[in-house]
Wavefront OBJ file of the C-alpha trace (Angstrom):
o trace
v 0.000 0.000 0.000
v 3.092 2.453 0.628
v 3.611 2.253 -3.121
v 0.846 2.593 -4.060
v 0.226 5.974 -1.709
v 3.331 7.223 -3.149
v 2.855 6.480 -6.589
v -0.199 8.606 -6.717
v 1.506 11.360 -4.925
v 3.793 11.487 -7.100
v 0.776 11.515 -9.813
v -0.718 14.286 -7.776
v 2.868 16.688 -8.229
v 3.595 16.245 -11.509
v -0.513 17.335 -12.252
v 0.565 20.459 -10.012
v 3.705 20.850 -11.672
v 1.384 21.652 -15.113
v -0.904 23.413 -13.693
v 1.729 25.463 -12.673
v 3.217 25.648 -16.403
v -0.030 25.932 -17.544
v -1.038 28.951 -15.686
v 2.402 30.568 -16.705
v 1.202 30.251 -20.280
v -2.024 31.867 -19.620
v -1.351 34.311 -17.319
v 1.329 35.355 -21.064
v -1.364 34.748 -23.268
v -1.387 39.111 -23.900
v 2.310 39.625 -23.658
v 3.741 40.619 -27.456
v 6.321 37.744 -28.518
v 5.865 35.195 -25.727
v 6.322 31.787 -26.715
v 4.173 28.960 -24.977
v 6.045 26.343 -22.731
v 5.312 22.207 -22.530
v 5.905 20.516 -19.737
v 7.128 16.790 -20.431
v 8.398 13.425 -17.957
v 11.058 11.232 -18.747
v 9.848 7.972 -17.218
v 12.789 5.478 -15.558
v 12.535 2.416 -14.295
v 13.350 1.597 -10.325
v 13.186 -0.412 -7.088
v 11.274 0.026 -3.936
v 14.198 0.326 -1.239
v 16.034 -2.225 -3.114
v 13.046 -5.167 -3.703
v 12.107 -6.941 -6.604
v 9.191 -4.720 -6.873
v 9.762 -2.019 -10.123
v 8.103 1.666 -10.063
v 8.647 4.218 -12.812
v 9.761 7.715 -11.397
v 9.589 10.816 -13.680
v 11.277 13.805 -14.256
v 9.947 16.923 -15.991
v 11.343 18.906 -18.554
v 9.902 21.842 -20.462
v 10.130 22.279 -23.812
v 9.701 25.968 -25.797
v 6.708 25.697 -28.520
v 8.474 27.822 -31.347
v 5.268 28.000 -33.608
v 4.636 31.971 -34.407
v 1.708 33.619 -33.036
v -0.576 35.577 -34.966
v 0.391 38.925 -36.689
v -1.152 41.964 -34.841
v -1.310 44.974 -37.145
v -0.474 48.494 -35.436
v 0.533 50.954 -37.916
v 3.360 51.569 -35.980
v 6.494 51.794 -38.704
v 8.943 50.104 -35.701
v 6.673 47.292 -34.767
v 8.324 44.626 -36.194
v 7.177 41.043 -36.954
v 9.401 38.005 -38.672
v 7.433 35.510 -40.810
v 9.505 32.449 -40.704
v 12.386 31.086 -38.482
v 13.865 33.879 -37.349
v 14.274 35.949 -34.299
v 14.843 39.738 -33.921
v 18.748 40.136 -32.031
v 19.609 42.225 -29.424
v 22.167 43.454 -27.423
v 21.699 42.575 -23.842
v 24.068 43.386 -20.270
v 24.384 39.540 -21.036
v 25.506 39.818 -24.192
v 23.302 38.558 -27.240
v 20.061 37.495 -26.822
v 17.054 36.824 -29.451
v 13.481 37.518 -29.771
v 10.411 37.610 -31.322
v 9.154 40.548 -29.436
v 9.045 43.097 -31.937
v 7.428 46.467 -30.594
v 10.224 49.015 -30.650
v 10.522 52.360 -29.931
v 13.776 55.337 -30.464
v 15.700 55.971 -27.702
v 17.530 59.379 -26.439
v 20.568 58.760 -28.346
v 18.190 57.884 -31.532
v 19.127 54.118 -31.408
v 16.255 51.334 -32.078
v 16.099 49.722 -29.007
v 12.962 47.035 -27.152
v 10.482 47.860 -24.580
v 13.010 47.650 -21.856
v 15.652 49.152 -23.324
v 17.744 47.478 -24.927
v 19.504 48.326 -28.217
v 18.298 46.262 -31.695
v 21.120 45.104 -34.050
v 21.486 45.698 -37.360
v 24.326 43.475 -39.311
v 26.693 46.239 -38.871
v 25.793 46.957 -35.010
v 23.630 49.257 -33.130
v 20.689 50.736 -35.488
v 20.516 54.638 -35.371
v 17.470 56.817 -36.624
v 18.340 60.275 -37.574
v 15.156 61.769 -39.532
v 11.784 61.727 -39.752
v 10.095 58.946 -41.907
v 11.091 55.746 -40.729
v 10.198 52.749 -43.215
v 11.536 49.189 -42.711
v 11.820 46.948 -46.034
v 10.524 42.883 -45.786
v 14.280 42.149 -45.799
v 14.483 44.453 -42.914
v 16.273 47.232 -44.660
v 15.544 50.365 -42.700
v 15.570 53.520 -44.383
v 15.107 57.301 -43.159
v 14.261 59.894 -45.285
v 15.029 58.142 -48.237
v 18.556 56.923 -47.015
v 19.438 53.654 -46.227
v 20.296 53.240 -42.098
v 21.347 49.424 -41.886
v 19.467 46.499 -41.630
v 17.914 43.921 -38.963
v 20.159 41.429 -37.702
v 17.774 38.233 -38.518
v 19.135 35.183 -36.556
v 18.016 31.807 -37.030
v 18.887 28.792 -35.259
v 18.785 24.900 -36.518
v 18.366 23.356 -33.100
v 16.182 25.929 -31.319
v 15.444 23.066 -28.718
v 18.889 24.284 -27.286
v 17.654 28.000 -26.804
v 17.444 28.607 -23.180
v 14.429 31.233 -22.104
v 15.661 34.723 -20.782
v 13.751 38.022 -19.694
v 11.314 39.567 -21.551
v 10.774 37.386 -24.217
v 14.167 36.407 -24.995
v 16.185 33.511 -25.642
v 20.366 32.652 -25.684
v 22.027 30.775 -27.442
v 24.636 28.558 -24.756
v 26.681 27.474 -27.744
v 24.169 24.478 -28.859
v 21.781 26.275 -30.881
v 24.100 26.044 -34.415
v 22.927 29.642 -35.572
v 22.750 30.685 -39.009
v 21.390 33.473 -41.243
v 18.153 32.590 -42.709
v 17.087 33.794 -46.067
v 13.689 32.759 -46.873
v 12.053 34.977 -43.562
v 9.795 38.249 -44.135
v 10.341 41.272 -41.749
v 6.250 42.895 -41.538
v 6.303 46.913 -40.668
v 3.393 47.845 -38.490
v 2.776 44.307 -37.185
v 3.858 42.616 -34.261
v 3.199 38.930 -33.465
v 0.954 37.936 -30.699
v 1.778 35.285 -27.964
v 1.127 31.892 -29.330
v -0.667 30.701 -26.066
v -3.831 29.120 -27.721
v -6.068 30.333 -24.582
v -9.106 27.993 -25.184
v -6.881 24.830 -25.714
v -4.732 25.603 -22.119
v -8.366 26.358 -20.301
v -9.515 22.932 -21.137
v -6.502 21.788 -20.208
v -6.479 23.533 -16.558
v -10.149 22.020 -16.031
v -9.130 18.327 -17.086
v -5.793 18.955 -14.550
v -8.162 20.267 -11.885
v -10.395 17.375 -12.105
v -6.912 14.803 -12.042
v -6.020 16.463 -8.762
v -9.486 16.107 -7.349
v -9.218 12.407 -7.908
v -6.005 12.118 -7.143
v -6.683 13.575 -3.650
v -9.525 11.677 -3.116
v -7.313 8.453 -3.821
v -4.886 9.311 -1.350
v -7.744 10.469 1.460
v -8.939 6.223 0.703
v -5.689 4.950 0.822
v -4.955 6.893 4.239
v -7.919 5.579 5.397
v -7.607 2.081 4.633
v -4.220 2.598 6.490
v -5.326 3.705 9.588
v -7.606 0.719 9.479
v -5.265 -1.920 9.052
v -3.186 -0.576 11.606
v -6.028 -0.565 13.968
v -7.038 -4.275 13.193
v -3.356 -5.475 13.855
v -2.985 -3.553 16.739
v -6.752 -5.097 17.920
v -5.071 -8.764 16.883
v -2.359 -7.627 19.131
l 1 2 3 4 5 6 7 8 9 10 11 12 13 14 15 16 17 18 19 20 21 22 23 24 25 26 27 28 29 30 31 32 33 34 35 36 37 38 39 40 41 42 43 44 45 46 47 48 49 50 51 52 53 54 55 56 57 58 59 60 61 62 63 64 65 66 67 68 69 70 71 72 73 74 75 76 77 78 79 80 81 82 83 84 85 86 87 88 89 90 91 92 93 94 95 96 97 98 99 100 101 102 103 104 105 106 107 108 109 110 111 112 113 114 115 116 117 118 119 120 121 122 123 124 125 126 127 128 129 130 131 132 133 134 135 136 137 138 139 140 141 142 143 144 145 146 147 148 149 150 151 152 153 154 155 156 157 158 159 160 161 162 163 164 165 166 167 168 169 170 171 172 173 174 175 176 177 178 179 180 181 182 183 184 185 186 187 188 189 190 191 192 193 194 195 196 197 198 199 200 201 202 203 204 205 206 207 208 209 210 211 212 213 214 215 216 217 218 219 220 221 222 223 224 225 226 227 228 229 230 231 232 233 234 235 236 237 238
């Protein structure tokens, strides 16, 4: 009966482990550029305390869903959307980091830069605006006032699996994520792409978790009770 008490606890946390992932997703489902996360176990095979008796045990990973979100249009000239696999790069205290979170904005010094701050490449560097009409080309040429300014750093990555998640919507690549520049990706001006959270999908996903847990707990309330009771008899035969 121990086993079996601690196998469905063990049910019970990983079921709270998604809804926890699964509320992070939702609560993201607004932000510009968020992608969704997936929670995953890898099973493995075990012994009870060294008997013959096997269990599975399983440990959760999370995996980044990498599909784009819809296409927002703003009017905005510097909101910025990439169809295909590509992400937006910026320069970070951290050093490089990528994104899909494409609402920029002009900063003191006249340099593109995110929400927070933080200055957009171009292949030649920093980005700097110094005019008045601001137009950005599907290969992400950006030109102002008729002149050509530079154009969007567009990195994409062959094993995005290896990306690890940052702030605000951005990724890094640890040295795994075999970059490259991609060629067949469209740079949309006055669009910026949406969170790919599909909000109906993760609801009915919350309510089926909510109902596991309520059974789960339920489960565990009989098997504590059927272990009191045994104790009781045996102490009785005692």
């Amino acid at each position: 009966m121990a086993l079996e008490m601690q196998s469905t606890a063990d049910a019970f946390n990983r079921n709270c482990l998604l809804l926890d992932q699964v509320t992070s997703n939702l609560a993201n489902a607004g932000t510009t550029g968020f992608k969704a996360e997936r929670m995953f176990f890898q099973a493995s095979e075990g012994e009870a305390d060294g008997e013959a008796v096997s269990f599975y045990s399983y440990t959760p990973f999370v995996r980044t869903d990498f599909t784009e979100g819809v296409s927002l249009k703003t009017g905005n000239p510097l909101d910025l959307s990439i169809q295909g696999d590509g992400f937006f790069s910026v320069e970070t205290p951290e050093g490089e980091a990528y994104t899909k979170k494409g609402n920029f904005t002009v900063n003191g010094k006249g340099e593109i830069v995110t929400v927070t701050g933080d200055p957009v490449l171009g292949e030649s560097g920093r980005l700097v605006i110094e005019g008045q009409e601001v137009s950005v080309g599907a290969d992400g040429t950006i030109t102002v006032d008729g002149t050509v300014a530079g154009k969007l750093k567009i990195t994409g990555f062959r094993n995005e699996d290896a990306l690890e998640r940052a702030e605000n919507c951005c990724f890094r690549d640890g040295g795994q994520g075999d970059p490259y520049r991609p060629d067949d990706v469209t740079v949309q001006s006055g669009f910026v792409e949406q969170s790919n959270v599909n909000v109906v999908q993760h609801m009915i996903e919350m309510i089926d978790i909510h109902r596991s847990l309520e059974s789960y707990q339920k489960i565990i309330q009989t098997l504590a009770d059927q272990d009191k009771m045994s104790t009781n008899r045996i102490g009785r035969l005692a």
